[in-house]
C-alpha positions as CSV (number, residue, x, y, z in Angstrom):
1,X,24.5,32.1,-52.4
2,X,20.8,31.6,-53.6
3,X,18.5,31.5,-50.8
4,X,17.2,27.7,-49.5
5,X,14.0,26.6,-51.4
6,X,11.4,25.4,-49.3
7,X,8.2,25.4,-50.5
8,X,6.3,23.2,-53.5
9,X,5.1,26.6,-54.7
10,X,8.3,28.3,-54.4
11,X,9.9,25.3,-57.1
12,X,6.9,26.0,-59.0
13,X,8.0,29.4,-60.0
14,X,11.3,27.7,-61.6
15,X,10.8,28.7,-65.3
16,X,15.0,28.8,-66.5
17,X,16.8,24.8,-67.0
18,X,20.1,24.7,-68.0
19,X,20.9,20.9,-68.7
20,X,24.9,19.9,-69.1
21,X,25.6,17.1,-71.1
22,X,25.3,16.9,-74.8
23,X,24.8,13.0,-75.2
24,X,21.7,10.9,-75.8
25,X,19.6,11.9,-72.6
26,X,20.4,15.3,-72.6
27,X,19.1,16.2,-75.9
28,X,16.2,14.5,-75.7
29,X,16.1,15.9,-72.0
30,X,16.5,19.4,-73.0
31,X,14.0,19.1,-76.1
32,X,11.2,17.6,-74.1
33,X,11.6,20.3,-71.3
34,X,11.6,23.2,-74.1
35,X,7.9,21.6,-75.6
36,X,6.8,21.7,-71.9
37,X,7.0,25.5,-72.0
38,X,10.2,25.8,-69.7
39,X,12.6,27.9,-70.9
40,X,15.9,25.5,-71.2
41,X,19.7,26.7,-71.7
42,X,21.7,23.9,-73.4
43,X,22.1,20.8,-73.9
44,X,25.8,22.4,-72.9
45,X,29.3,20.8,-72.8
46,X,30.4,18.9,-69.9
47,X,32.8,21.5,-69.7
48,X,30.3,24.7,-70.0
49,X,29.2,26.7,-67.1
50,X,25.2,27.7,-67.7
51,X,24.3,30.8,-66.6
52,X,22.4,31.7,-63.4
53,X,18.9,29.8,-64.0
54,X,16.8,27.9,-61.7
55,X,17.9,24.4,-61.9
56,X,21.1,22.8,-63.5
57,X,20.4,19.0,-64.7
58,X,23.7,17.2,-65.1
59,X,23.4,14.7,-67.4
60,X,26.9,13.6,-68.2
61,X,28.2,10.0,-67.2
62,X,28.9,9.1,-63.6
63,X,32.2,9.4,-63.5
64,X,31.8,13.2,-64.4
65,X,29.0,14.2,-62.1
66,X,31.4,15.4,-59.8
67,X,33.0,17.6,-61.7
68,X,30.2,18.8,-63.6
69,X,28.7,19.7,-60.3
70,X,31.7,22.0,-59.9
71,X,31.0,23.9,-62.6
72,X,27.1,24.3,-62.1
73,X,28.3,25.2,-58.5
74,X,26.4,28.4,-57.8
75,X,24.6,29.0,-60.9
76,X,21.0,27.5,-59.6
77,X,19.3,27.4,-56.7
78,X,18.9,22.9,-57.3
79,X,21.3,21.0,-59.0
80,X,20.2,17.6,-60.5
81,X,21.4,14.6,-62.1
82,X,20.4,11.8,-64.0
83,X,22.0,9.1,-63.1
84,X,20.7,6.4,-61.6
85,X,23.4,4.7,-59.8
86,X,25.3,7.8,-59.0
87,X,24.2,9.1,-55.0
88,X,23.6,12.8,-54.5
89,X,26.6,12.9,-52.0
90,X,28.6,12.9,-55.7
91,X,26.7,17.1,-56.5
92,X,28.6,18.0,-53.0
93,X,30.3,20.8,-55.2
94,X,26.7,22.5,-55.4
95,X,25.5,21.8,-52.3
96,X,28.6,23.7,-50.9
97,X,27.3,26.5,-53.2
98,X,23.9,26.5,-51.2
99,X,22.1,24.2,-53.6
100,X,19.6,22.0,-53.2
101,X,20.2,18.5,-54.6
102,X,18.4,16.1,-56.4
103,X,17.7,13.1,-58.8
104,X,16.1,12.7,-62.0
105,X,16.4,9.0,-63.3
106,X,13.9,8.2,-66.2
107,X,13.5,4.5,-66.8
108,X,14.0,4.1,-70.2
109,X,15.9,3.0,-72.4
110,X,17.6,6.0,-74.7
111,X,19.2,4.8,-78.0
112,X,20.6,7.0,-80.6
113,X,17.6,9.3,-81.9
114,X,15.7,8.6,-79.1
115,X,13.3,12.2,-78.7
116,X,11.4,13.8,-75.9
117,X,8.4,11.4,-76.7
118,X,10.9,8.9,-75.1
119,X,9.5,10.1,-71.5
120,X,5.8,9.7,-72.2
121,X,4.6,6.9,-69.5
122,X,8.0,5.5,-68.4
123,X,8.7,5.6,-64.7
124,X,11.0,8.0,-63.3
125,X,13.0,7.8,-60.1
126,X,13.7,10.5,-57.9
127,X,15.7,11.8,-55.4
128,X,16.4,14.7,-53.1
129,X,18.3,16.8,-50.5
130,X,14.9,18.2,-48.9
131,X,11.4,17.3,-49.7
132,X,10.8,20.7,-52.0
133,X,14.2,19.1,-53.9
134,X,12.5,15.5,-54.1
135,X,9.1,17.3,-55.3
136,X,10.9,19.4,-57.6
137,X,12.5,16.4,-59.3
138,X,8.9,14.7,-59.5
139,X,7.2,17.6,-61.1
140,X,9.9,17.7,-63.6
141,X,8.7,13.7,-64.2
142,X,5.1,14.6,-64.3
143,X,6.0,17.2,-66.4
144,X,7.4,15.0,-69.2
145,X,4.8,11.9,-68.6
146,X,6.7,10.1,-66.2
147,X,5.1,8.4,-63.1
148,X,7.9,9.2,-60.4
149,X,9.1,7.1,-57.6
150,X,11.2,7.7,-54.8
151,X,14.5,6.2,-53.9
152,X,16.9,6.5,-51.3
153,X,20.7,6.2,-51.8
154,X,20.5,2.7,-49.6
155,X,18.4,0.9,-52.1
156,X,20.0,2.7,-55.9
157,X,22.6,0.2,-56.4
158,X,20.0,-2.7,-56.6
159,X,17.2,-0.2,-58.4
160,X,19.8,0.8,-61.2
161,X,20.5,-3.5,-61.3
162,X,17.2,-4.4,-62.1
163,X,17.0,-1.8,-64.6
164,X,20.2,-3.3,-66.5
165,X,18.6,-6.8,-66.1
166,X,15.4,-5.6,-67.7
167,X,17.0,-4.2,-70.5
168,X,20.7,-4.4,-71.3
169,X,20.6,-7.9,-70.4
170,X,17.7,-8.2,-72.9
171,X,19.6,-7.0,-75.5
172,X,22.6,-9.0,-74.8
173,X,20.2,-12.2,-74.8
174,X,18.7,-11.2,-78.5
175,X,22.1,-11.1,-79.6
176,X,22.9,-14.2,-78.0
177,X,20.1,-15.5,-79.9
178,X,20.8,-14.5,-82.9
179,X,24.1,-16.1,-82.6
180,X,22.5,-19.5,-82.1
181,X,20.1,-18.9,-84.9
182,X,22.7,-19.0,-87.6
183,X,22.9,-22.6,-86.6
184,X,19.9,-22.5,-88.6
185,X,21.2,-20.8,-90.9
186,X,19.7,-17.5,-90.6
187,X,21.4,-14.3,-90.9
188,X,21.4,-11.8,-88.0
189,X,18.6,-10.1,-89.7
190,X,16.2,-12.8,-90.6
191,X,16.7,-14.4,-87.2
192,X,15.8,-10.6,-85.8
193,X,13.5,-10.0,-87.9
194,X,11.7,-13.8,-86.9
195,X,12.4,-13.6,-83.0
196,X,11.7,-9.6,-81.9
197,X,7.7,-10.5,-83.1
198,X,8.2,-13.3,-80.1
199,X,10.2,-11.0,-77.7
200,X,7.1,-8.3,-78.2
201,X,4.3,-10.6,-77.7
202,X,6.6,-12.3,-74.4
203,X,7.1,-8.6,-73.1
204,X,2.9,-8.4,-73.1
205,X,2.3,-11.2,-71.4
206,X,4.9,-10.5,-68.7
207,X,3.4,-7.3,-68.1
208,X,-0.7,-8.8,-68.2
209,X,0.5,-12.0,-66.4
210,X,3.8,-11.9,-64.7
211,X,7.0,-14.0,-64.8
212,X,5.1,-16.8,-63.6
213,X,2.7,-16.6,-66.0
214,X,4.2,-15.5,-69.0
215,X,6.4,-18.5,-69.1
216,X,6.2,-20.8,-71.7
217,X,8.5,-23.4,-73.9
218,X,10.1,-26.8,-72.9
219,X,11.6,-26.1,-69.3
220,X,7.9,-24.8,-68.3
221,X,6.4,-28.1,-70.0
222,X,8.9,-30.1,-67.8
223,X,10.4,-31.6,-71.2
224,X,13.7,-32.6,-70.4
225,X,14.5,-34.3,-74.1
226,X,13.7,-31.0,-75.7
227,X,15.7,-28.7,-73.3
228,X,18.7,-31.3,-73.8
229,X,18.7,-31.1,-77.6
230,X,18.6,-27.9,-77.6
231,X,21.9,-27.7,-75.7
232,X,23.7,-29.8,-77.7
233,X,22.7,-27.5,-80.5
234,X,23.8,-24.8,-78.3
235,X,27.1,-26.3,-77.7
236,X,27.8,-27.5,-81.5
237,X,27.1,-23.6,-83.0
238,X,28.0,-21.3,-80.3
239,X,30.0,-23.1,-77.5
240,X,30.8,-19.3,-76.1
241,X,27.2,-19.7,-74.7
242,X,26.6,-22.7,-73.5
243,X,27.4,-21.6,-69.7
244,X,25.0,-19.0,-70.4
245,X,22.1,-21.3,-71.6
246,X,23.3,-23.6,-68.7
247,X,22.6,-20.6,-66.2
248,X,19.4,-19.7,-67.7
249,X,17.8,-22.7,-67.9
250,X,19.0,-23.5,-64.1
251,X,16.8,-20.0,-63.0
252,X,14.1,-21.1,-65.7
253,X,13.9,-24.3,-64.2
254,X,13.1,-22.3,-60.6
255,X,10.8,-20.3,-61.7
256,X,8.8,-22.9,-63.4
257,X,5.9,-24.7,-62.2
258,X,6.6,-26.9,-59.0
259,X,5.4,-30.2,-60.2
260,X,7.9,-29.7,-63.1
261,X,10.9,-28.1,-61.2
262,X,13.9,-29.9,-62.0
């Protein structure tokens, strides 16, 4: 059993990653950790034990933490993962072991080819058995670029929400649109090509102004007319959506200006 860490300086010393989990976060995971000068054993299997290092990082999905954490079970002094729904009651197998657990969930968005330079100023939240596990998790973030933030198992089911709103949702919505636009008769490209320019220049003023004042278009103008064509259009080229453009424009309308709040 490896002794209990419990000192910042002590996780300092940890030089030797192994990270589990061959998929899209774990190569870019273990890549970005290598260029930070750590010495890092993988991306393994889900199925392959690392050898004795000083941190295991399990990134394999949910459903498999548990397991995974069987396997890592004894081979590191902290065992990690990155999940950001998943509570650190599901690395029990480790702690068992005499492990020290904690979480590692960057916020950010990982599709295929994403590299290590996917870290670089995304948030990062982190969990952990003990405060030298919760500090080893954030130095890891710092490490990469991240800005890490704590969270407690209590509040991770609405945490890992948001962050599926923000941006699965987001896609789902652009392909939404683009399903609409053919009413126009624009291919999927050209109407991607046409819209993501808008989506970009929306996403900046969200961030400079907030929802309130990034809003723009019809429902924000109060123009009923406009917002009632528009569903009819809606409802004539892709009736599949029209209870989705009904439910967005009903939170639209709430989040608009009071004096034009339907």
């Amino acid at each position: 059993m490896h002794p209990t860490i419990n000192s910042e300086e002590q996780h300092a010393i940890a030089q030797r990653v192994a990270v589990i989990g061959a998929g899209r976060v774990g190569r870019a995971l273990a890549v970005a950790l290598a260029e930070s000068g750590l010495a890092v054993e993988g991306p393994l299997g889900r199925a392959q034990a690392p050898a004795p290092c000083d941190a295991v990082i399990l990134c394999v999905p949910d459903v498999e933490i548990g397991r995974a954490a069987e396997w890592a079970a004894g081979r590191a002094p902290l065992v990690g993962h990155t999940s950001g729904a998943t509570p650190l009651a599901a690395l029990e197998p480790a702690a068992r072991a005499g492990a020290e657990l904690f979480g590692l969930h960057p916020l950010q968005s990982f599709a295929h080819g994403a590299g290590p330079e996917a870290f670089a100023g995304a948030g990062c939240a982190v969990a952990g058995s003990t405060p030298a596990a919760i500090e080893f998790a954030a130095s890891i973030a710092r490490r990469l670029g991240m800005s890490p933030f704590e969270i407690d198992d209590e509040g991770r089911a609405a945490y890992h929400a948001a962050a599926s709103v923000a941006s699965n949702f987001l896609v789902t919505l652009q392909a939404a649109a683009e399903s609409i636009a053919a009413g126009a008769g624009l291919a999927p490209e050209e109407a991607r090509a046409l819209l993501v320019p808008l989506l970009r220049r929306t996403v900046d003023n969200l961030a400079e102004l907030g929802p309130d004042g990034a809003l723009t278009g019809p429902i924000a103008r109060g123009d009923h007319a406009t917002v009632e064509a528009q569903r009819a259009a809606v409802e004539n080229v892709a009736p599949h959506l029209l209870d989705l453009f009904d439910e967005l424009a009903h939170h639209t309308r709430a989040l608009a200006r009071p004096e034009v709040r339907a």
